[in-house]
FILO-464463 format. One record per residue: residue number from 1; residue in one letter; z negated, x, y of N, C-alpha, C in turn. Coordinates in Angstrom, 2 decimals, always signed. Layout:
# residues N
nr / rest / n.z / n.x / n.y / ca.z / ca.x / ca.y / c.z / c.x / c.y
NUM / A / Z / X / Y / Z / X / Y / Z / X / Y .
...
# end
This chain:
# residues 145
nr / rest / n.z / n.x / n.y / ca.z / ca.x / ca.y / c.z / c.x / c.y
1 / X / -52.45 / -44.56 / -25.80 / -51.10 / -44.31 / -25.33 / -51.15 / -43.22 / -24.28 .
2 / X / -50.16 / -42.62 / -24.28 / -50.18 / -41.21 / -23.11 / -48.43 / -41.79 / -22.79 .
3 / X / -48.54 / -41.85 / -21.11 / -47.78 / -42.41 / -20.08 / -47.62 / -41.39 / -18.71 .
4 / X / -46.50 / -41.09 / -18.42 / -45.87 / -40.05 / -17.48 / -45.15 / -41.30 / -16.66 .
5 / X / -45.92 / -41.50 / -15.21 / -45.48 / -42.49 / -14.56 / -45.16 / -41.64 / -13.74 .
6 / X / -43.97 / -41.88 / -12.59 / -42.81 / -40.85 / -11.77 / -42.49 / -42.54 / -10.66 .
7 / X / -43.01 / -41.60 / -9.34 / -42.49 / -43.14 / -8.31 / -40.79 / -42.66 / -8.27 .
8 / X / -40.31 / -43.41 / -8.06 / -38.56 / -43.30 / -7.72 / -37.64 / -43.77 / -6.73 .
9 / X / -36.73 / -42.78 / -6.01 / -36.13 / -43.85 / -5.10 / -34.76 / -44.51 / -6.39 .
10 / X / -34.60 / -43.52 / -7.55 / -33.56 / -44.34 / -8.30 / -33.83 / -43.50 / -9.64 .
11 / X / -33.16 / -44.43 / -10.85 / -33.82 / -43.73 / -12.04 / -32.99 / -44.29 / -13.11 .
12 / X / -32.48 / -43.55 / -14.05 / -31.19 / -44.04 / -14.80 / -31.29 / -43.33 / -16.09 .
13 / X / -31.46 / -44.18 / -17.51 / -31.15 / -43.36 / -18.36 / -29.48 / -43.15 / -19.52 .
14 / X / -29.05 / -42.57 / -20.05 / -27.53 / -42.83 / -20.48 / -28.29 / -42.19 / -22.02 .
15 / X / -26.89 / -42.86 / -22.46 / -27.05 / -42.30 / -24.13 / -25.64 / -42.32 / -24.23 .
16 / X / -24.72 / -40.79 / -24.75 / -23.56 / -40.84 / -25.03 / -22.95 / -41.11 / -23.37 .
17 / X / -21.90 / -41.56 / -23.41 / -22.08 / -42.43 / -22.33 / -21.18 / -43.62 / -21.85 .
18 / X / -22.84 / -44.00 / -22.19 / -23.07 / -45.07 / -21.91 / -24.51 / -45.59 / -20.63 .
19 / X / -24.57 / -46.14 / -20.06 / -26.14 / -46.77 / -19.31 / -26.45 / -47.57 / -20.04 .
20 / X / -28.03 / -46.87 / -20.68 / -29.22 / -48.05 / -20.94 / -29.89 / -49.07 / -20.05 .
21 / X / -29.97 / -47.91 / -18.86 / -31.07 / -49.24 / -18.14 / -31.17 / -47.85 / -16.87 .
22 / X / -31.17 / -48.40 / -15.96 / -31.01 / -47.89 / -14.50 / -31.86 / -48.78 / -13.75 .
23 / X / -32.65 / -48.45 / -12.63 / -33.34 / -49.09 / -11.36 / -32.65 / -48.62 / -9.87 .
24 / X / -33.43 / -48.90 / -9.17 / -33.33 / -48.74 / -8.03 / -34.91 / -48.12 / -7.77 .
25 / X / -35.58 / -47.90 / -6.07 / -36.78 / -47.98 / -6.23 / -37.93 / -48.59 / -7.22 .
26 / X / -38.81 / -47.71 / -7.52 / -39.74 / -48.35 / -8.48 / -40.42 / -47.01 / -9.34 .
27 / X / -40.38 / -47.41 / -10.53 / -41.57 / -46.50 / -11.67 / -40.41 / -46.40 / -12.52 .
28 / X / -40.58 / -44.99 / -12.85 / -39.75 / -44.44 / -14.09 / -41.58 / -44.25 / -15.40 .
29 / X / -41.31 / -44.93 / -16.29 / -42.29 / -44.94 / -17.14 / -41.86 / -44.05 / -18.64 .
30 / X / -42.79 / -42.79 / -18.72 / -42.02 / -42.23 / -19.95 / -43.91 / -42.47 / -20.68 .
31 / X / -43.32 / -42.76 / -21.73 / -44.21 / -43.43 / -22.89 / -44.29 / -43.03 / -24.44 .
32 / X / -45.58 / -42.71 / -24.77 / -45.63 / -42.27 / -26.08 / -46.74 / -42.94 / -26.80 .
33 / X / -46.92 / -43.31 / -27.95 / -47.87 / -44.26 / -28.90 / -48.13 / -42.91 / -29.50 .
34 / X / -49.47 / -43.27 / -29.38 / -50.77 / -42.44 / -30.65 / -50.76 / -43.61 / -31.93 .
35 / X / -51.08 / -42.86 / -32.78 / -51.42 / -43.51 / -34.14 / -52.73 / -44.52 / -34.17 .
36 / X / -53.03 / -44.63 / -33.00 / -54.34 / -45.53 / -33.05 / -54.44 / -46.70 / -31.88 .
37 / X / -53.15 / -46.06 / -31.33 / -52.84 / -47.79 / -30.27 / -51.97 / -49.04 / -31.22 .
38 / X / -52.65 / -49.75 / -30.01 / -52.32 / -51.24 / -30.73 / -51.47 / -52.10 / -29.48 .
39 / X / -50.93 / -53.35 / -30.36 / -50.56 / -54.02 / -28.92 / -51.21 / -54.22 / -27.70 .
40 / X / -52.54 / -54.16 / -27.85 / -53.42 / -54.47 / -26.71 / -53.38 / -53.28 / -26.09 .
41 / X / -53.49 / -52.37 / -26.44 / -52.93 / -50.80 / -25.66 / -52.24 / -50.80 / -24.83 .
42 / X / -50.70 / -51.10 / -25.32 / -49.90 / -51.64 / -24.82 / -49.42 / -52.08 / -23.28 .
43 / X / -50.18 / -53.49 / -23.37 / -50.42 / -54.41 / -22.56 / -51.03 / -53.74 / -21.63 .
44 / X / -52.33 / -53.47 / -22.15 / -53.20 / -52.78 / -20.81 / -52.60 / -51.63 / -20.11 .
45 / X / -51.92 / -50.91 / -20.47 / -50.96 / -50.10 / -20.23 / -50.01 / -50.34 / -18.96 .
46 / X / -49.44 / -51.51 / -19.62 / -48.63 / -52.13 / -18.71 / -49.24 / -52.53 / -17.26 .
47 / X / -50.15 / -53.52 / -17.73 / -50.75 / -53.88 / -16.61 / -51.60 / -52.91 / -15.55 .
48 / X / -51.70 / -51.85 / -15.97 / -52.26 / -50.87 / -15.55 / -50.93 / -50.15 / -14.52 .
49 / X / -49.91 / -50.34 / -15.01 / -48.52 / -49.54 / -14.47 / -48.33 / -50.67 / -13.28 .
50 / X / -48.06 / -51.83 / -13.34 / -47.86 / -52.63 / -12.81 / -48.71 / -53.23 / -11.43 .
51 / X / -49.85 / -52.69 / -11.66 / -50.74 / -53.05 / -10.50 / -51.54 / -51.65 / -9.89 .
52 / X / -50.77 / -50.69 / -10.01 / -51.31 / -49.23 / -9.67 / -50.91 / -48.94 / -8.23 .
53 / X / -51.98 / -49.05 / -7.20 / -51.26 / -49.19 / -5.61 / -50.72 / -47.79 / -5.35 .
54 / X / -49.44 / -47.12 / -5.71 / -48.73 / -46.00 / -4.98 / -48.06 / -45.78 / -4.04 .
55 / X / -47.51 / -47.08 / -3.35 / -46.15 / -47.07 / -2.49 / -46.90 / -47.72 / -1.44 .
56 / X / -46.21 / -46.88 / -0.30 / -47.04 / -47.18 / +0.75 / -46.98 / -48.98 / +1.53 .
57 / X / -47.90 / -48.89 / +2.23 / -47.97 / -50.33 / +3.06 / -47.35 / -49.76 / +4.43 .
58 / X / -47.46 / -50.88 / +5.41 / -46.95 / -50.27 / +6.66 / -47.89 / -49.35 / +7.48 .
59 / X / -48.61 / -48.94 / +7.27 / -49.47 / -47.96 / +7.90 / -49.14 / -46.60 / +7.01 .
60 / X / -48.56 / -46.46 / +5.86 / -48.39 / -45.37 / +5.47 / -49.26 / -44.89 / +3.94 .
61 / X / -50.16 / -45.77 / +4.27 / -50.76 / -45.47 / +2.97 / -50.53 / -46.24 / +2.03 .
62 / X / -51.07 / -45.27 / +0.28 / -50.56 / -45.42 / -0.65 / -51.56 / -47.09 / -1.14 .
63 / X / -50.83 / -47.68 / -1.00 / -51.82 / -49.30 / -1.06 / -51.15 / -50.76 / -1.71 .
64 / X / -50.17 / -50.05 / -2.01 / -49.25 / -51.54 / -2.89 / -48.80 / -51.10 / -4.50 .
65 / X / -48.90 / -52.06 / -4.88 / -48.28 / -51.77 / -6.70 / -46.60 / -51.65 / -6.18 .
66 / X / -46.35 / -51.54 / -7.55 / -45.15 / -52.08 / -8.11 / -44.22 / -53.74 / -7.84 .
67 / X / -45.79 / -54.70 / -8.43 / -45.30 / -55.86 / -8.17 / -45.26 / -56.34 / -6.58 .
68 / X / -45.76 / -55.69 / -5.74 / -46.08 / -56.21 / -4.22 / -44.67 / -55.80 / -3.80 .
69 / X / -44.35 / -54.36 / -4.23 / -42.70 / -54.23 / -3.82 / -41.74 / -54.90 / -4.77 .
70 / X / -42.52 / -55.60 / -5.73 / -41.16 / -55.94 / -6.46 / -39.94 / -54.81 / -6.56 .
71 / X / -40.42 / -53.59 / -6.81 / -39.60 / -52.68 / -7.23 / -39.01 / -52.73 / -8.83 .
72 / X / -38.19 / -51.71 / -9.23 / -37.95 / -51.29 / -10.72 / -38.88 / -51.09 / -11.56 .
73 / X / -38.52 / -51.24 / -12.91 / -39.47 / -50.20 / -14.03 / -38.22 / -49.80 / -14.84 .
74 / X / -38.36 / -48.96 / -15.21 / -37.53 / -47.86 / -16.29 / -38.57 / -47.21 / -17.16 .
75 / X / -38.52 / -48.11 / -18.68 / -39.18 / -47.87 / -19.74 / -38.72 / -46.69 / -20.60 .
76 / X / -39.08 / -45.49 / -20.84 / -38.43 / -44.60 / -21.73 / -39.35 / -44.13 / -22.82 .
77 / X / -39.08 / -44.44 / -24.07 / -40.00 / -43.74 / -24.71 / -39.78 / -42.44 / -25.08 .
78 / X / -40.96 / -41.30 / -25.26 / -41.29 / -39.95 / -25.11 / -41.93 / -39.20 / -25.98 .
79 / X / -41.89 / -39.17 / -27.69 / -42.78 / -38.94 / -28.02 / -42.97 / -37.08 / -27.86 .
80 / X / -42.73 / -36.63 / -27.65 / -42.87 / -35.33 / -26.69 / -44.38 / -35.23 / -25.88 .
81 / X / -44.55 / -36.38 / -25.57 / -46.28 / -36.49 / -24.34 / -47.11 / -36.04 / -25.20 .
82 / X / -47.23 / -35.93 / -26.61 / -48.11 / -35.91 / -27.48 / -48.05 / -34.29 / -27.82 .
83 / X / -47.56 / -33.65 / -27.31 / -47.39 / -32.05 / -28.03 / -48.47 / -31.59 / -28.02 .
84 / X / -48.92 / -30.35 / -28.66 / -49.80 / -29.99 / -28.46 / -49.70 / -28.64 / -28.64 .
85 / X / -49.80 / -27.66 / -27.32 / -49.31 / -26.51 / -27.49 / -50.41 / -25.49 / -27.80 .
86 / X / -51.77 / -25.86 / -28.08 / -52.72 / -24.84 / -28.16 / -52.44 / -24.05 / -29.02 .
87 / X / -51.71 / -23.44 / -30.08 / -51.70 / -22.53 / -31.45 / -50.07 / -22.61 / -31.36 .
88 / X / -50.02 / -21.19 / -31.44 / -48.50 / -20.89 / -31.22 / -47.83 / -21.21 / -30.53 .
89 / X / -45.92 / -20.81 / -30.58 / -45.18 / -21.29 / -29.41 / -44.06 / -22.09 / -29.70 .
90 / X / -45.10 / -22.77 / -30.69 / -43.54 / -23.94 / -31.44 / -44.50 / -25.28 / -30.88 .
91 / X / -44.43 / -26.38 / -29.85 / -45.35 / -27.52 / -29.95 / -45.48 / -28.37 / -31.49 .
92 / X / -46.32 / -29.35 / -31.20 / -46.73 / -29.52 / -32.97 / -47.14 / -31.39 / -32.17 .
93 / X / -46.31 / -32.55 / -32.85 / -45.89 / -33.33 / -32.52 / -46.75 / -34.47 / -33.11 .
94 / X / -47.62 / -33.92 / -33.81 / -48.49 / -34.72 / -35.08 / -49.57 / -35.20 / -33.93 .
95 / X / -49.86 / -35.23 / -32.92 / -50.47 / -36.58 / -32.42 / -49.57 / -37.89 / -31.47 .
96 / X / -48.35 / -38.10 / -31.96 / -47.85 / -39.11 / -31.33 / -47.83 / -40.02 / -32.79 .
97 / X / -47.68 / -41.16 / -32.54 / -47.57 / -42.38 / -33.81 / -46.41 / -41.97 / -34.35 .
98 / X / -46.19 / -42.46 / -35.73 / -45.72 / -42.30 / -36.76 / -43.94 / -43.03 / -36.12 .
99 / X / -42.69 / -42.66 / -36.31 / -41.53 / -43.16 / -36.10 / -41.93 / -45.16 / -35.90 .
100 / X / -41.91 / -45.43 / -36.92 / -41.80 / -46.55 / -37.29 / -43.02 / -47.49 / -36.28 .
101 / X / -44.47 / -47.25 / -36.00 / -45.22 / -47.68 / -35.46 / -45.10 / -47.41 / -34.07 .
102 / X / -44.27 / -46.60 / -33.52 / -43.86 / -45.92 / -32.23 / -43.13 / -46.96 / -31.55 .
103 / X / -42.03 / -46.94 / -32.47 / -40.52 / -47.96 / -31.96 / -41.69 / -49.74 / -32.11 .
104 / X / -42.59 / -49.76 / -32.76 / -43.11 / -51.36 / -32.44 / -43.86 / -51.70 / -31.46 .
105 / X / -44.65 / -50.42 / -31.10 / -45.39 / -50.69 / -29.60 / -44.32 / -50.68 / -28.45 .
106 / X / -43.64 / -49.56 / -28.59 / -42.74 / -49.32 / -27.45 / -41.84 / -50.38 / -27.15 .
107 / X / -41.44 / -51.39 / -28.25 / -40.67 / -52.52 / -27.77 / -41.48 / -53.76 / -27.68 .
108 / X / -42.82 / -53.69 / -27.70 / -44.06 / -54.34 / -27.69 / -44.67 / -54.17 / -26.20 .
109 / X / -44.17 / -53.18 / -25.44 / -44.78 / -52.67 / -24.06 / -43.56 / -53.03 / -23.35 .
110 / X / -42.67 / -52.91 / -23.68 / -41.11 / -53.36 / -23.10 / -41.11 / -55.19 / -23.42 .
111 / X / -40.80 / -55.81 / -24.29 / -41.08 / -56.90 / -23.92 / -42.29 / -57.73 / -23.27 .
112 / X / -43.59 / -57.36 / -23.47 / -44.90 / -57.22 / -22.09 / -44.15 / -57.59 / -21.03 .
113 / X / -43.87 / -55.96 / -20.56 / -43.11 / -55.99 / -19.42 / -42.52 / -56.99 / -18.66 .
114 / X / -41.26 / -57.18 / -19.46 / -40.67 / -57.90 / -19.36 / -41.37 / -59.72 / -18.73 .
115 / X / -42.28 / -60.04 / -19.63 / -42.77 / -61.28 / -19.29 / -43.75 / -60.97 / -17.92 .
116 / X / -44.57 / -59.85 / -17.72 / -44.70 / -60.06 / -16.47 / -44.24 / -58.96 / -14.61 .
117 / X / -42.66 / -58.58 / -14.96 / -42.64 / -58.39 / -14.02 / -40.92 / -58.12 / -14.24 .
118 / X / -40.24 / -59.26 / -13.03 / -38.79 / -59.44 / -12.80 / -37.80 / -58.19 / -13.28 .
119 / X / -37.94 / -57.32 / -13.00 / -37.12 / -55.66 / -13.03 / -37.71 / -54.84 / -14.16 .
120 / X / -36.95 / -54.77 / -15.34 / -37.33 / -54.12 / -16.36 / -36.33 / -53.37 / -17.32 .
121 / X / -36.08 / -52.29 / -16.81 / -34.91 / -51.60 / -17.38 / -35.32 / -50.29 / -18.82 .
122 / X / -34.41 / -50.36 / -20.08 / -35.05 / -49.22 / -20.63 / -34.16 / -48.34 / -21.01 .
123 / X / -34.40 / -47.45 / -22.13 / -33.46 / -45.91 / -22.91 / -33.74 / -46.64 / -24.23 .
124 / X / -33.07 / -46.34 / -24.87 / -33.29 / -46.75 / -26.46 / -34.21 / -45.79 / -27.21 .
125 / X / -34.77 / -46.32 / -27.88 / -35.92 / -45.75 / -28.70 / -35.33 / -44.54 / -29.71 .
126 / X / -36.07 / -43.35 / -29.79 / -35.24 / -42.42 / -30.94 / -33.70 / -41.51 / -30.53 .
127 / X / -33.41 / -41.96 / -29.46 / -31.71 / -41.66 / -29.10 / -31.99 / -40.39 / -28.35 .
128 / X / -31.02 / -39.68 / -28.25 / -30.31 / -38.28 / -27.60 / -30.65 / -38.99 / -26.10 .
129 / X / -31.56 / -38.87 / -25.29 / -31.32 / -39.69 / -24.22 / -30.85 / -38.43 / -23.24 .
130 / X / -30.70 / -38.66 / -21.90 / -30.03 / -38.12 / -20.58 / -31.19 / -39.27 / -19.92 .
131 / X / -31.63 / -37.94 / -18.81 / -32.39 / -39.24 / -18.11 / -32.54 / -38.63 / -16.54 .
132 / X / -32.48 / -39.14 / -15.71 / -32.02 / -38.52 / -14.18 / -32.40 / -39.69 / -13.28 .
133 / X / -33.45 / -39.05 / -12.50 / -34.17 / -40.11 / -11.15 / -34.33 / -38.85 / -10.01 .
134 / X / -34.54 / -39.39 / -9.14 / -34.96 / -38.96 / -7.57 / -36.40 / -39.23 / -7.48 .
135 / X / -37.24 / -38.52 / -7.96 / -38.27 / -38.43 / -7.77 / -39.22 / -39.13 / -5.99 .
136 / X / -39.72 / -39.91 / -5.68 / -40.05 / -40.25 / -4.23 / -41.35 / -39.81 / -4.29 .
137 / X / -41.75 / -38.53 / -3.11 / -43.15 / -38.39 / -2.81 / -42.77 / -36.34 / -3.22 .
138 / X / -43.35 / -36.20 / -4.03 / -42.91 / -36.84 / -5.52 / -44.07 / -37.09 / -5.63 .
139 / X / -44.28 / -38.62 / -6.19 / -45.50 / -39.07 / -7.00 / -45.48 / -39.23 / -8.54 .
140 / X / -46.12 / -38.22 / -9.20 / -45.84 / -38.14 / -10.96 / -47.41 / -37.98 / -11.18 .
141 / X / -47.76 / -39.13 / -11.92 / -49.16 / -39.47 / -12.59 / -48.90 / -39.74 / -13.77 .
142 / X / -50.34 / -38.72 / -14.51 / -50.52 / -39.19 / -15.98 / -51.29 / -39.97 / -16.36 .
143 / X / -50.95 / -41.11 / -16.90 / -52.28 / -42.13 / -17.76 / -52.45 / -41.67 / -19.26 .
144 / X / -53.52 / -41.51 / -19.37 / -53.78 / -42.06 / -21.01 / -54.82 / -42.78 / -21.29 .
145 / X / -54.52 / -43.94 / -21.93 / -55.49 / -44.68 / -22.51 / -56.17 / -44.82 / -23.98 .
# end
């Protein structure tokens, strides 16, 4: 999985408009499945997002997760993370998972979520999204697993 984690003081995505899923402080999570992750990907993924110390403690340093602040998550899936711009100036999209295997992890990492941590907001899978946060720090880290 290739994951564009963004700390936030607020983070909101719309479709049409309408709101999918909005936070407050927390992790804006933009997310893309390779053809070779699995649920356990997933998961580890998650848990990896979830216990990643970025936000500071009272001394200032970067030393608490997500769950210690009990902040937001804002799940968006991205299959865009997967481009690959080496040859020409059109990106070429053929390493993100297939439509169909995409939308099962991604609501496979979203319900995860969900079971372990209170605040779990998302964008709909596949949709025209709009997506707009306040970046805090700015802290923007890439995972891939």
């Amino acid at each position: 999985m290739i994951a564009l984690l963004q700390r936030v003081q607020q983070a909101r995505v719309d479709v049409g408009d309408r709101c999918t899923g909005a936070i407050d402080a927390g992790f804006l999570l933009l997310l893309c499945a390779e053809p070779q992750d699995t649920p356990a990907t997933a998961e580890k993924l998650i848990q990896k997002v979830l216990k990643l110390r970025v936000f500071s403690d009272d001394a200032g340093k970067m030393n608490r997760s997500l769950q210690d602040t009990a902040g937001g998550l804002l799940i968006v899936s991205q299959f865009t993370l997967a481009a690959d711009t080496s040859s020409g100036n059109r990106p070429s999209f053929t390493g993100a998972a297939p439509a169909a295997l995409g939308r099962e992890l991604y609501e496979h990492a979203v319900a995860y979520a969900r079971q372990q941590h209170p605040t779990v907001a998302t964008g709909e899978f596949g949709a025209d999204m709009k997506v707009s946060l306040v970046n805090d720090g700015p802290v923007t880290i890439p995972i891939r697993l």
